[in-house]
DRENDO-1510 file (C-alpha; in Angstrom, 1 decimal, always signed):
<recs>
REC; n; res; u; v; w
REC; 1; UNK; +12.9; +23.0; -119.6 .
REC; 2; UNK; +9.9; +22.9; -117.1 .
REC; 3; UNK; +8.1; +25.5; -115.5 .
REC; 4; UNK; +8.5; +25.0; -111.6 .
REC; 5; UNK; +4.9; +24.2; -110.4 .
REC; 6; UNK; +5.0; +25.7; -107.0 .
REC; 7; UNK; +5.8; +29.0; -108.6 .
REC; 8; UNK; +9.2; +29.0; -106.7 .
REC; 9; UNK; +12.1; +28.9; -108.5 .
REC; 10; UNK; +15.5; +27.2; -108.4 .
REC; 11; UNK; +18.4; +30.6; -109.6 .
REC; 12; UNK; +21.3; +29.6; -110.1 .
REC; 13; UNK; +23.4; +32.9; -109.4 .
REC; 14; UNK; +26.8; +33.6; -111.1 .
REC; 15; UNK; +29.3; +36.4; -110.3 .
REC; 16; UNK; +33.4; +37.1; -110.5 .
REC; 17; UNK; +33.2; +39.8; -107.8 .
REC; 18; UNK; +35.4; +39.4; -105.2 .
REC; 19; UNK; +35.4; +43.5; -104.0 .
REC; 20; UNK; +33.7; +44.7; -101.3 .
REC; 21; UNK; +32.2; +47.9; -102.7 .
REC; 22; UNK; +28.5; +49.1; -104.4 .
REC; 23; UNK; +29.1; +45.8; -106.5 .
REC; 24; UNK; +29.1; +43.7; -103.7 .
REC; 25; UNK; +25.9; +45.4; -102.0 .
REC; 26; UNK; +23.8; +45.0; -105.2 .
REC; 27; UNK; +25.2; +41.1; -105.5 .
REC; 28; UNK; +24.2; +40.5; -101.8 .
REC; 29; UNK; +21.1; +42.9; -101.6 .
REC; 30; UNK; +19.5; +40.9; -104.8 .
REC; 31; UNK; +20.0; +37.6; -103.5 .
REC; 32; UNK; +18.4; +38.3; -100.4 .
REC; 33; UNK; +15.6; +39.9; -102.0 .
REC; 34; UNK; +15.1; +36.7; -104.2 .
REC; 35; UNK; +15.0; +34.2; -101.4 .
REC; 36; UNK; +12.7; +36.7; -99.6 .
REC; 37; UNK; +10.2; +36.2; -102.3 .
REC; 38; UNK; +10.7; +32.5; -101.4 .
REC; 39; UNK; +13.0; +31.4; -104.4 .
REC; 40; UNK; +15.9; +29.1; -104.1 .
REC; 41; UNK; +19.1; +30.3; -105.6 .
REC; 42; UNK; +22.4; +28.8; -105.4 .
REC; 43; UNK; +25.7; +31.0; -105.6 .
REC; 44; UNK; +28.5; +30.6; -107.8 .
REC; 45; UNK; +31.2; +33.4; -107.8 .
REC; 46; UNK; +34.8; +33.9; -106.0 .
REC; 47; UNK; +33.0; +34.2; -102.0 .
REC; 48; UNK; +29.7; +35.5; -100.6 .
REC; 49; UNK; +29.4; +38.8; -99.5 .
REC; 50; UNK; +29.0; +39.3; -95.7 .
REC; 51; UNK; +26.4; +41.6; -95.4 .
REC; 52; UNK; +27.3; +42.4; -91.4 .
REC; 53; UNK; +30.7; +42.8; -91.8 .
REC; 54; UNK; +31.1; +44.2; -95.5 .
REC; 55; UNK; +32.9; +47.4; -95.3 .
REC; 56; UNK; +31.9; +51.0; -97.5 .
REC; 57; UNK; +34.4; +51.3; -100.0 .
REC; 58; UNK; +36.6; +48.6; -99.4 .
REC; 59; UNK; +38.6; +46.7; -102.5 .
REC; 60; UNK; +40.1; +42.9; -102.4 .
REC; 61; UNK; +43.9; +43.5; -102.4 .
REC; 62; UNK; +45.3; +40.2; -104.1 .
REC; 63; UNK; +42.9; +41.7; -107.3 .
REC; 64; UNK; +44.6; +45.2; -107.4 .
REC; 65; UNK; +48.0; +43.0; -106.5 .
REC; 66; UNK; +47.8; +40.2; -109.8 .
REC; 67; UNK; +46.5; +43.8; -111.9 .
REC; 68; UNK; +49.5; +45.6; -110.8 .
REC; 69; UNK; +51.9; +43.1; -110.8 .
REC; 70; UNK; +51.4; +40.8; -114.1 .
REC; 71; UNK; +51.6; +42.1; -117.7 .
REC; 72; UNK; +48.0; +43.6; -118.7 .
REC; 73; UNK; +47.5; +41.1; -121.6 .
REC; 74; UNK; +48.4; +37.9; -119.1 .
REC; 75; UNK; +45.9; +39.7; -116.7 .
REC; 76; UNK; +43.0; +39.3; -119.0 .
REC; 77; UNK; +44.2; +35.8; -120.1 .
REC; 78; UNK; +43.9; +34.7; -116.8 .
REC; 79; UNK; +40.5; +36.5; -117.0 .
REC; 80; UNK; +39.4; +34.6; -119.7 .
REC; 81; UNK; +40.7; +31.7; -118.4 .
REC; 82; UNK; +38.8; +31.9; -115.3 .
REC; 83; UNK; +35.8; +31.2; -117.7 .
REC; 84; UNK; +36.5; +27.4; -118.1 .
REC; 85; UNK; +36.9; +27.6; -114.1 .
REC; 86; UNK; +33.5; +29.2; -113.6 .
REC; 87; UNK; +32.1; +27.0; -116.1 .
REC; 88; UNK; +33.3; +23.7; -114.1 .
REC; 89; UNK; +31.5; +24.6; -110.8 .
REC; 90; UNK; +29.0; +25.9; -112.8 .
REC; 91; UNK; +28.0; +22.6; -114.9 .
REC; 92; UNK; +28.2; +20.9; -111.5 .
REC; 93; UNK; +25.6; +23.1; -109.6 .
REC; 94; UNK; +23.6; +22.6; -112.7 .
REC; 95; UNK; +23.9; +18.7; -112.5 .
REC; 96; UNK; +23.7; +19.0; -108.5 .
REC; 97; UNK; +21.1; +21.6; -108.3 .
REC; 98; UNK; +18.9; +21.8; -111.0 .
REC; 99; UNK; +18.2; +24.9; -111.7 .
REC; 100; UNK; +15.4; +26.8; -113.9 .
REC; 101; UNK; +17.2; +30.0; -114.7 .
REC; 102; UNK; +20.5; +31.2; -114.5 .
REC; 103; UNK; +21.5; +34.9; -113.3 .
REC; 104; UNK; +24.8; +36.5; -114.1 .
REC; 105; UNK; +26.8; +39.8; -113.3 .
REC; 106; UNK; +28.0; +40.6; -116.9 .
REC; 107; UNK; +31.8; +40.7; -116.0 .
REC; 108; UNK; +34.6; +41.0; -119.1 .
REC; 109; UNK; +35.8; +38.1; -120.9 .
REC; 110; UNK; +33.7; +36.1; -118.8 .
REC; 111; UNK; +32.1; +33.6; -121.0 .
REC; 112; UNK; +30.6; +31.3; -118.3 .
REC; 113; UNK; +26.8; +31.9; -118.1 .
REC; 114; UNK; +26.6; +31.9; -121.8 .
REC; 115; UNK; +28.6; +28.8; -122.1 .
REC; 116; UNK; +26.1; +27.1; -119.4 .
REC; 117; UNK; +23.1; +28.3; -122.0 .
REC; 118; UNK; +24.9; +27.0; -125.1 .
REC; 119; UNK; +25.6; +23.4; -123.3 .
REC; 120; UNK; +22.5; +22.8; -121.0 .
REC; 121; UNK; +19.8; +25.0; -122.4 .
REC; 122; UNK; +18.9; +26.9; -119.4 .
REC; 123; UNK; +17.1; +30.8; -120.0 .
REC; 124; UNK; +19.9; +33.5; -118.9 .
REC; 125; UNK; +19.6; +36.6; -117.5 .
REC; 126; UNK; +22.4; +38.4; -117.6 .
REC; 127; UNK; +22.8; +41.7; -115.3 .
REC; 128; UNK; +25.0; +44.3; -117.1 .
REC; 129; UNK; +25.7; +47.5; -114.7 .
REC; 130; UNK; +28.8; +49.0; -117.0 .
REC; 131; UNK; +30.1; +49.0; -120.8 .
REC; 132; UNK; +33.2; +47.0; -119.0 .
REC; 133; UNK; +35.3; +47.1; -122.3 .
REC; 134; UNK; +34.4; +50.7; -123.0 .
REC; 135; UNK; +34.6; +51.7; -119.1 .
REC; 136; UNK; +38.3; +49.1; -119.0 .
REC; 137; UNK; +39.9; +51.5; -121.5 .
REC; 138; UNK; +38.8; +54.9; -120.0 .
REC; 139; UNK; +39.1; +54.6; -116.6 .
REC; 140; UNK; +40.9; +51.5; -115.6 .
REC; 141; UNK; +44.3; +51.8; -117.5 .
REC; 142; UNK; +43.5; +50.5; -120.6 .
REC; 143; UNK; +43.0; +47.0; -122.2 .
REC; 144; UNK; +45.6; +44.6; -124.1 .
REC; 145; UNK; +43.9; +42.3; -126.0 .
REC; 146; UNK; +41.0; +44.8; -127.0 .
REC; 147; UNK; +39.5; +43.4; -130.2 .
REC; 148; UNK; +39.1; +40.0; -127.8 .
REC; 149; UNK; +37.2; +41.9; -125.2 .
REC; 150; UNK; +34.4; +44.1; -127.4 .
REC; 151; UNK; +34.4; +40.5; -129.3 .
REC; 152; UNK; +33.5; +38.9; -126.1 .
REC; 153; UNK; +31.5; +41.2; -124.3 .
REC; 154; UNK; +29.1; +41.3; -127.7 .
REC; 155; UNK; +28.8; +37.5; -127.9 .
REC; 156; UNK; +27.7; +37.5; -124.0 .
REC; 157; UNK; +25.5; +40.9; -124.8 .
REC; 158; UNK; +23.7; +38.7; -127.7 .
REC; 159; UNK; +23.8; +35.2; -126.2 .
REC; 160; UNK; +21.5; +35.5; -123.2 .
REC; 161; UNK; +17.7; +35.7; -123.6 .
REC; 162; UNK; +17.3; +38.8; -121.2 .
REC; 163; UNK; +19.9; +41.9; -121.0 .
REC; 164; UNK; +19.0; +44.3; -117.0 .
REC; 165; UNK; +20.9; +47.0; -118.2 .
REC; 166; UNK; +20.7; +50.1; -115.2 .
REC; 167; UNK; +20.1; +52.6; -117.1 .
REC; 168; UNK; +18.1; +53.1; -120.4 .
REC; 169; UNK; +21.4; +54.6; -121.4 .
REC; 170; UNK; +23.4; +51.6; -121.1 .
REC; 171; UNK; +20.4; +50.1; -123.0 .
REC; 172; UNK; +21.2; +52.3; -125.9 .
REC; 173; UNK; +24.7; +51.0; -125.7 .
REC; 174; UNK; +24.0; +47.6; -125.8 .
REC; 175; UNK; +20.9; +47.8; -128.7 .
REC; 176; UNK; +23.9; +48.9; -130.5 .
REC; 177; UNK; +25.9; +46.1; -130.1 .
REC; 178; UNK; +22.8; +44.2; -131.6 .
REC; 179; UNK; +20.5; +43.2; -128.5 .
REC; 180; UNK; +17.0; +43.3; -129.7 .
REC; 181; UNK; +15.1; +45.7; -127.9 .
REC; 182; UNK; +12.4; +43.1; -126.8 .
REC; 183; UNK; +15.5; +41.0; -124.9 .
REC; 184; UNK; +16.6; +44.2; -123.1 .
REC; 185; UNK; +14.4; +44.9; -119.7 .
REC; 186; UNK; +15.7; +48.2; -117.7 .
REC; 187; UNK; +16.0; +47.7; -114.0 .
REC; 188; UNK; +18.2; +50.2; -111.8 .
REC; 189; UNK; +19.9; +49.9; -108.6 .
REC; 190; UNK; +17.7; +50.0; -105.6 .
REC; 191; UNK; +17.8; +50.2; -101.7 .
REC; 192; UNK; +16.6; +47.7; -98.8 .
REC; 193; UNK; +14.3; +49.6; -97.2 .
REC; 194; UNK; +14.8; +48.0; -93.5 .
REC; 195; UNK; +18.4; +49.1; -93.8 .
REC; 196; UNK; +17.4; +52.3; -93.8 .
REC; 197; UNK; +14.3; +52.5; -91.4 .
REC; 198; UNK; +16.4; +52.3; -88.1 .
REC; 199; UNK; +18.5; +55.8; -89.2 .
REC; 200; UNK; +18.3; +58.2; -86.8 .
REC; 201; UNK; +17.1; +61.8; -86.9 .
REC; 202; UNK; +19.4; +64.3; -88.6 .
REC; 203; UNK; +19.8; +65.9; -85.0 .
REC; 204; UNK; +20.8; +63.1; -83.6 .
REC; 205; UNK; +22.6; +61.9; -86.5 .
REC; 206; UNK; +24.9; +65.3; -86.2 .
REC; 207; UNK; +25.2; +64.7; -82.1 .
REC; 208; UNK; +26.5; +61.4; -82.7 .
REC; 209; UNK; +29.4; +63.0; -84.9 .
REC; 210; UNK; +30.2; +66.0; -82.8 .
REC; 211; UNK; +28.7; +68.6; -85.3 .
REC; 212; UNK; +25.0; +69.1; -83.6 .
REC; 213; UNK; +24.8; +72.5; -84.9 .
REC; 214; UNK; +26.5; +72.1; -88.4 .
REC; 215; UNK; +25.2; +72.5; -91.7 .
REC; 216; UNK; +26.1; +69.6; -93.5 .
REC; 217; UNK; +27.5; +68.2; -97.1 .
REC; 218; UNK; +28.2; +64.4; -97.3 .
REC; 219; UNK; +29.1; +61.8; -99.9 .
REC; 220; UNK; +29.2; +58.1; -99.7 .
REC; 221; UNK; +31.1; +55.7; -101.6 .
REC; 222; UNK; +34.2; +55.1; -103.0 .
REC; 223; UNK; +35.5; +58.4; -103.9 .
REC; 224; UNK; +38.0; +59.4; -107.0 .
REC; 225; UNK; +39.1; +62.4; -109.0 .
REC; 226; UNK; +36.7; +62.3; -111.2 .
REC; 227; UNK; +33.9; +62.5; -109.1 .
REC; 228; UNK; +35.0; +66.6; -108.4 .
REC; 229; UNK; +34.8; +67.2; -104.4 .
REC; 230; UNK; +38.0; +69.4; -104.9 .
REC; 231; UNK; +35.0; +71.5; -106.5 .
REC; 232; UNK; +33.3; +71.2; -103.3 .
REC; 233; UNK; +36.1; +71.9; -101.1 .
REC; 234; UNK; +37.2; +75.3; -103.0 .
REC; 235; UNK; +33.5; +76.4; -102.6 .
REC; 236; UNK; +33.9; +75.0; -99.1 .
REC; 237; UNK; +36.3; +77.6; -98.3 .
REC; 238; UNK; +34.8; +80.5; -100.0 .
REC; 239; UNK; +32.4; +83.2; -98.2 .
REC; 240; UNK; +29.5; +81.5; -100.4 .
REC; 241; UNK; +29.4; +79.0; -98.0 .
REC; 242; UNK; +27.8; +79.5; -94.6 .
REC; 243; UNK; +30.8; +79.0; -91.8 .
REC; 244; UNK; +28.6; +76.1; -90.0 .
REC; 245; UNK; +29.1; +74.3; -93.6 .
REC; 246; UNK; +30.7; +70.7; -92.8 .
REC; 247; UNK; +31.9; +68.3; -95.6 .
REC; 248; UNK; +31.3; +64.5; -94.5 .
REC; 249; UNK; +32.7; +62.5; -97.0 .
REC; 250; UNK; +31.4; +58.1; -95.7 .
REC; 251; UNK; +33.8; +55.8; -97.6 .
REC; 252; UNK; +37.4; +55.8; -99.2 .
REC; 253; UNK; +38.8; +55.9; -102.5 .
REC; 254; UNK; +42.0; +56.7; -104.4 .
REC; 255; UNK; +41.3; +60.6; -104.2 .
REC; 256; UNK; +41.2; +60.4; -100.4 .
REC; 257; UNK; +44.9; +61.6; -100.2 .
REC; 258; UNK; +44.6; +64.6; -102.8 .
REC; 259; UNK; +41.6; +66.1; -100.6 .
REC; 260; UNK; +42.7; +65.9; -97.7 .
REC; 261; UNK; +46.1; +67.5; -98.8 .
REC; 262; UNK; +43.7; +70.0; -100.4 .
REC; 263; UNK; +41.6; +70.4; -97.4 .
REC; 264; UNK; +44.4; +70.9; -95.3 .
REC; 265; UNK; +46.0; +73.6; -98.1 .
REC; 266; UNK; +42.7; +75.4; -97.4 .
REC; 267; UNK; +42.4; +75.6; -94.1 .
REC; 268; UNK; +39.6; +73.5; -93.8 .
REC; 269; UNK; +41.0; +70.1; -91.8 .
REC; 270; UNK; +38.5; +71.1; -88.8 .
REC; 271; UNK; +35.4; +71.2; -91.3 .
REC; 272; UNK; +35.9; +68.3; -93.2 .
REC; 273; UNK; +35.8; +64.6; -92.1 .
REC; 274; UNK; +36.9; +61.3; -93.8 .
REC; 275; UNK; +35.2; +58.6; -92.2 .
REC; 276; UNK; +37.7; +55.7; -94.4 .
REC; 277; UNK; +35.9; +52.4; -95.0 .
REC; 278; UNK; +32.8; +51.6; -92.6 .
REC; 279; UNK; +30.5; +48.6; -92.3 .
REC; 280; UNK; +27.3; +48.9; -94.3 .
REC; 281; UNK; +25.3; +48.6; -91.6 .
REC; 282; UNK; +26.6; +52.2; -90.6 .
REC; 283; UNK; +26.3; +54.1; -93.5 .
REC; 284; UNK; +22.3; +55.0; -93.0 .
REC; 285; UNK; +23.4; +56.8; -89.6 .
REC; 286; UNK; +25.8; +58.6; -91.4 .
REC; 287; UNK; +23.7; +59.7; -94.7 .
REC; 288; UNK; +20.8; +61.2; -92.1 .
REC; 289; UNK; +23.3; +63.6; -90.7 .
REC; 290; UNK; +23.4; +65.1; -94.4 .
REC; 291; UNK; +22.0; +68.4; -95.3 .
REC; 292; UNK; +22.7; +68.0; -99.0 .
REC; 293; UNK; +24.0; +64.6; -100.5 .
REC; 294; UNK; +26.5; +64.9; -103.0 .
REC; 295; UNK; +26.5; +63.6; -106.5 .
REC; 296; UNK; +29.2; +66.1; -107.8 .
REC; 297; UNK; +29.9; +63.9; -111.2 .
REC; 298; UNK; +29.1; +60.7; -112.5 .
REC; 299; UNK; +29.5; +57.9; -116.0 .
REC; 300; UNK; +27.2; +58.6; -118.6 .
REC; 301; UNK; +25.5; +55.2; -118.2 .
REC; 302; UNK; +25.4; +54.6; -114.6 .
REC; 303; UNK; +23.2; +53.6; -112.0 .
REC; 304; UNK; +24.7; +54.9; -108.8 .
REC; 305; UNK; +23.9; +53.5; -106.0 .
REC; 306; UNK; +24.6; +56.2; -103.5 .
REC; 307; UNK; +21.6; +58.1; -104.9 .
REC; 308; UNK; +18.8; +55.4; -104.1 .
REC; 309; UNK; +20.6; +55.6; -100.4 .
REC; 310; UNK; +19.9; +59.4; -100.8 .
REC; 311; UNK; +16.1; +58.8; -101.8 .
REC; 312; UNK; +15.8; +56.5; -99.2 .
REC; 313; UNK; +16.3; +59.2; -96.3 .
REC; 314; UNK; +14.8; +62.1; -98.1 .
REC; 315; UNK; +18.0; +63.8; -98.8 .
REC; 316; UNK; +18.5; +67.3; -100.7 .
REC; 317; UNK; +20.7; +65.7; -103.5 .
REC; 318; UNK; +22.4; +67.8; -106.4 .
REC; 319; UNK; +23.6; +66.4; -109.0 .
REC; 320; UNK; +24.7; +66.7; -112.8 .
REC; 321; UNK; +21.8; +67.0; -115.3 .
REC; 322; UNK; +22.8; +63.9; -117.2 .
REC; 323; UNK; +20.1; +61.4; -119.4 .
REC; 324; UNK; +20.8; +58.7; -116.8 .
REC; 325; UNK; +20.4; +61.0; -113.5 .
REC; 326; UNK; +17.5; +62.3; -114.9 .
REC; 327; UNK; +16.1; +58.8; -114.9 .
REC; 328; UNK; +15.4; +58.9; -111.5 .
REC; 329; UNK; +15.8; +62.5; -110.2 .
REC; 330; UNK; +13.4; +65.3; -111.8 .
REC; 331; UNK; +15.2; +68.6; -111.4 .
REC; 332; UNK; +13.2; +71.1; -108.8 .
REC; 333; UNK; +11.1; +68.4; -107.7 .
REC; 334; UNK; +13.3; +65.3; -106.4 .
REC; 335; UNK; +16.7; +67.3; -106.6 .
REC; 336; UNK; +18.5; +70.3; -108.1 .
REC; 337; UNK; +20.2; +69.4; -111.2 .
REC; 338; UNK; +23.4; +71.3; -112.5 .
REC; 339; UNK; +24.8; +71.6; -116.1 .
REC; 340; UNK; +27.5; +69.5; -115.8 .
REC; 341; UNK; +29.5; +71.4; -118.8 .
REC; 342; UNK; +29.3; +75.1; -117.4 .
REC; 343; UNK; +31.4; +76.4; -115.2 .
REC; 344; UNK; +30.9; +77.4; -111.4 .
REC; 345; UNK; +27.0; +75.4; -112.0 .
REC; 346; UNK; +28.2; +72.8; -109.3 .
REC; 347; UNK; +29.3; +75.8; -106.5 .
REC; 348; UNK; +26.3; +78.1; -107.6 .
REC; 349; UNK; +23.9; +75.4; -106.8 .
REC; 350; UNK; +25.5; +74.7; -103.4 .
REC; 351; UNK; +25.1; +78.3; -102.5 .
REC; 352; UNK; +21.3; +78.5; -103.7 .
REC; 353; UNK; +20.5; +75.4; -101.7 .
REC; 354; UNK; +22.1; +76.7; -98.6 .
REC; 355; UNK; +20.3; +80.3; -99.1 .
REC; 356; UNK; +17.2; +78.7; -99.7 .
REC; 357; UNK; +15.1; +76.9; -96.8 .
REC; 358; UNK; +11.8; +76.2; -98.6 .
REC; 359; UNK; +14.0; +74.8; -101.7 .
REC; 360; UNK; +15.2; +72.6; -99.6 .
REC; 361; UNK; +12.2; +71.6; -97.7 .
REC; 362; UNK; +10.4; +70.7; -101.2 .
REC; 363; UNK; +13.1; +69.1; -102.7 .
REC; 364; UNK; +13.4; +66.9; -99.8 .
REC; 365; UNK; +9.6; +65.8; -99.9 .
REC; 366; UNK; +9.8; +65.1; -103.3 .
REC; 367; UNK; +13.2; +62.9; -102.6 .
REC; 368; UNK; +11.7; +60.9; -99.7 .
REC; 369; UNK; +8.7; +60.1; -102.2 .
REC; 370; UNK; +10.8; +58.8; -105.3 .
REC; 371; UNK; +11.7; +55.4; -103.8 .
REC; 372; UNK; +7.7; +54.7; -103.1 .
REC; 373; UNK; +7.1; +55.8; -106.7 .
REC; 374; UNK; +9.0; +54.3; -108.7 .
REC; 375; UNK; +9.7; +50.7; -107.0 .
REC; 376; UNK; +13.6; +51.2; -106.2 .
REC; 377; UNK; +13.6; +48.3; -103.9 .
REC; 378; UNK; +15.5; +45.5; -104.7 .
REC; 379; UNK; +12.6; +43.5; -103.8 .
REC; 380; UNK; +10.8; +45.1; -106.5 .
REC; 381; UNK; +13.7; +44.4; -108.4 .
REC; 382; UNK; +13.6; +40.6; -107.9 .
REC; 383; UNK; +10.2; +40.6; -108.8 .
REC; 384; UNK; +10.5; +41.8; -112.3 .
REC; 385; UNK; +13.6; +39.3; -112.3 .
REC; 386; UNK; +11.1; +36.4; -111.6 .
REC; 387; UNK; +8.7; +37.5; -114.0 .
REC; 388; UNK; +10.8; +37.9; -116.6 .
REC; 389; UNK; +12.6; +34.5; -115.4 .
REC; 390; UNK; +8.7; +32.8; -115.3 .
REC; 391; UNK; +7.8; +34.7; -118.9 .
REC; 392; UNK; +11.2; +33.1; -120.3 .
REC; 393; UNK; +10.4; +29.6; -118.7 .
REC; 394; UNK; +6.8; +29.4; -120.1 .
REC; 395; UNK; +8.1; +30.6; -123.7 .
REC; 396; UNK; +6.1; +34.1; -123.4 .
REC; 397; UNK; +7.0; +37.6; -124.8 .
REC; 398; UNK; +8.3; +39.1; -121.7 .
REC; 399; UNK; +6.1; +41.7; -120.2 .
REC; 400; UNK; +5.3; +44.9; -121.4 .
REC; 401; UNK; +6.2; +46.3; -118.6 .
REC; 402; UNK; +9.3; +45.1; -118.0 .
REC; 403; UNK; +10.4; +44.4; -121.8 .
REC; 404; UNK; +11.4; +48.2; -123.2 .
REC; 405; UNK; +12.8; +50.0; -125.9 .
REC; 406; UNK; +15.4; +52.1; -124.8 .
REC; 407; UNK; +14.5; +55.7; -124.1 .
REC; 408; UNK; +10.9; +54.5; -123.3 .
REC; 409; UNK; +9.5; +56.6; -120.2 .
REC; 410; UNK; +11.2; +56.2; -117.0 .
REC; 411; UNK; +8.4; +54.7; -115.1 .
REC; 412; UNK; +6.9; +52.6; -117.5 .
REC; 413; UNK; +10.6; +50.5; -117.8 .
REC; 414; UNK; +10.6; +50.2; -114.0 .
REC; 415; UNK; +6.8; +49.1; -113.2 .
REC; 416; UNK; +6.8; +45.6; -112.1 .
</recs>
C-alpha cells in the first residue's frame, strides 16, 4: 500500500443501489463532490445515477417485482449471492484500476467490499446510512434468514477500517455491535449548494404554482404512513389553520393514495397538491415556495436528507425532538421542535408558527445559517472522506476531528 504522491487519489466506489430516491442523490452527489476535489474514483454498483434525469421519489420496479414475487429467504439468497458477483467486477477494477481506497454503501448481506479488503489489502471505508437488518424487520416486511443477516452486517460493521455512520445515533448502534470508537467517524447527509443557488424567490416560487397569495406547508421525498401528514391534513382542515394554508407535498410514496382519499374526505382537494415524482433538478423551485417544511416523523437513527434541502433555503422547519434531529436543528433557533410522544404537539406547533411572524422570521435566519456552520456540503463531506482515506493510507490515527466517540458534540464530529 502506497500513499499517492500527487495527493490525488484513485476510489474505488462500490454500491448495490439501483433506486432512484434520497439513496441515489447521496450516491451521485458524493461522487461528484470527490472528483471535484480532483480525485479519481471508479464506480462499481448496479448503474450510475443520472443526475439530470433522476426523478424525486422514484423506485426501480424489477427490485420491488423479484421482492414481491420470490420467496423472502430466496430473495436474500440471491442477495447474498450478488456478493460473489460484486466481488468479480470488483477484483477486476482493482487489477485494472488500481486503486488506493475502497468506498462502500453498507447494503445487507453484501459482503463485497470487505471481501476486496480481506483478499487485496486495500483500507475500506464503509458508508452505513441505516441499521438495514434492524430497519429490514420493522419496516420492510421482515427477514428470512435473520441470524445470517445481523451475522453479516456485524462482520462488514467490524471488517472495514472506517465506519461514516449519519448520525451519532447510528454510531451508538454500531459501537454496540463492536466497532471501536476510534474506527467510527460521523458524517451526515449534506446538500450541493449550486443546486440550490438558482431557486427562485418564495413569491415567485408560489406564482409559478398558481398559489401567489397562499400560505404554504410542503414536504419532499418519498412519503409513507409513518411519516404522519394525515396529522397535517386533519389540522389542515381545522379553524387553527389560516384558510390561505396550502399543503405541497414534492415527491411520491406508498401513502400518496390514503391522503389524497383523506384529503378529498375532508374537503381539502383544492388546498392540497401532489406533485408525484419530479426531476431533482426541480425540487429547489419547489422547496422555496414553502412557508414551513415539514419533518412530521422520522427513524431514530437517521439522517434525512430533506432537512439539509430545508437548511439550504432557509426554511421554517418543524420537526420531532428526537437525539438525531437534534443533531443538526437546535429547537428555537434553527427550527421548532415537537415532542414526538404527546399528543396534538405536531398541530399545536403548526398553529404557533402560523400565529407568529417574528418566530418565524428568526427561525428562518437561524435555518439559512446552519448549512455554513456546520459544513453540510457534500464537498465538505468528501473532504473528511479523503482525510480519513489519506490518515488510513499513511498508517495515522485518524483525525481528531473526524474520528469520534459517539455522543461527542455535534460540531466537533462534523468539522473537517
Amino acid at each position: 500500500m502506497t500513499v499517492p504522491l500527487s495527493g490525488a487519489m484513485r476510489i474505488l466506489y462500490h454500491h448495490r443501489t439501483a433506486s432512484k430516491d434520497g439513496q441515489a442523490v447521496h450516491i451521485e452527489e458524493m461522487i461528484q463532490a470527490l472528483r471535484s476535489l480532483g480525485h479519481d474514483v471508479h464506480i462499481v454498483g448496479p448503474a450510475a445515477p443520472d443526475p439530470g434525469g433522476q426523478a424525486m421519489g422514484d423506485e426501480v420496479g424489477w427490485v420491488s417485482r423479484l421482492r414481491s414475487t420470490l420467496p423472502r429467504a430466496l430473495y436474500e439468497l440471491l442477495e447474498l449471492g450478488y456478493s460473489l458477483l460484486a466481488y468479480t467486477r470488483l477484483a477486476r477494477a482493482v487489477r485494472d484500476f488500481k486503486p488506493d481506497i475502497v468506498y462502500e454503501r453498507y447494503n445487507l448481506f453484501l459482503l463485497s467490499g470487505w471481501l476486496v479488503k480481506k483478499r487485496h489489502g486495500l483500507p475500506l471505508l464503509l458508508e452505513v446510512n441505516a441499521p438495514l437488518a434492524d430497519e429490514r424487520e420493522q419496516f420492510s416486511g421482515g427477514l428470512s434468514l435473520r441470524r445470517l443477516a445481523h451475522w453479516t452486517e456485524g462482520l462488514v460493521w467490524r471488517g472495514a477500517d472506517v465506519v461514516l455512520p449519519v448520525t451519532r445515533v447510528l454510531a451508538a448502534d454500531i459501537a454496540r455491535k463492536g466497532v471501536p470508537p476510534e474506527r467510527l467517524a460521523v458524517i451526515a447527509n449534506g446538500i450541493n449548494e449550486e443546486h440550490f443557488q438558482a431557486a427562485p424567490a418564495p413569491a415567485a416560487a408560489k406564482a409559478a404554482l398558481g398559489w401567489p397569495d397562499a400560505f404554504v406547508l410542503g414536504f419532499t421525498g418519498f412519503v409513507r404512513d409513518w411519516h404522519g401528514v394525515d396529522r397535517v391534513l386533519h389540522w389542515l382542515a381545522s379553524a387553527d389553520a389560516p384558510p390561505q394554508a396550502r399543503l405541497l407535498m414534492v415527491g411520491d410514496g406508498p401513502a400518496r393514495p390514503a391522503l389524497e382519499a383523506l384529503a378529498l374526505q375532508l374537503g381539502l382537494t383544492e388546498r392540497v397538491r401532489f406533485t408525484g415524482v419530479i426531476p431533482r433538478a426541480q425540487v429547489p423551485a419547489h422547496v422555496a415556495a414553502f412557508d414551513i417544511a415539514l419533518q412530521p416523523a422520522v427513524v431514530a437513527y437517521a439522517s434525512p436528507l430533506k432537512l439539509f434541502e430545508y437548511l439550504a433555503l432557509g426554511k421554517v422547519i418543524v420537526a420531532p425532538r428526537l437525539p438525531n434531529i437534534e443533531e443538526v436543528l437546535v429547537d428555537g433557533d434553527n427550527a421548532l421542535l415537537f415532542d414526538a410522544q404527546a399528543p396534538q404537539a405536531l398541530e399545536q406547533a403548526l398553529t404557533r408558527l402560523c400565529r407568529d411572524t417574528a418566530l418565524r422570521q428568526r427561525l428562518a435566519a437561524g435555518s439559512g445559517a446552519t448549512i455554513d456552520r456546520l459544513g453540510l456540503t457534500w464537498r465538505a463531506n468528501a473532504q473528511r472522506v479523503v482525510a480519513l482515506g489519506g490518515a488510513l493510507l499513511k498508517r495515522e490515527p485518524l483525525p481528531a476531528t473526524l474520528a469520534a466517540r459517539p455522543g461527542a458534540a455535534a460540531d466537533q464530529v462534523r468539522q473537517p
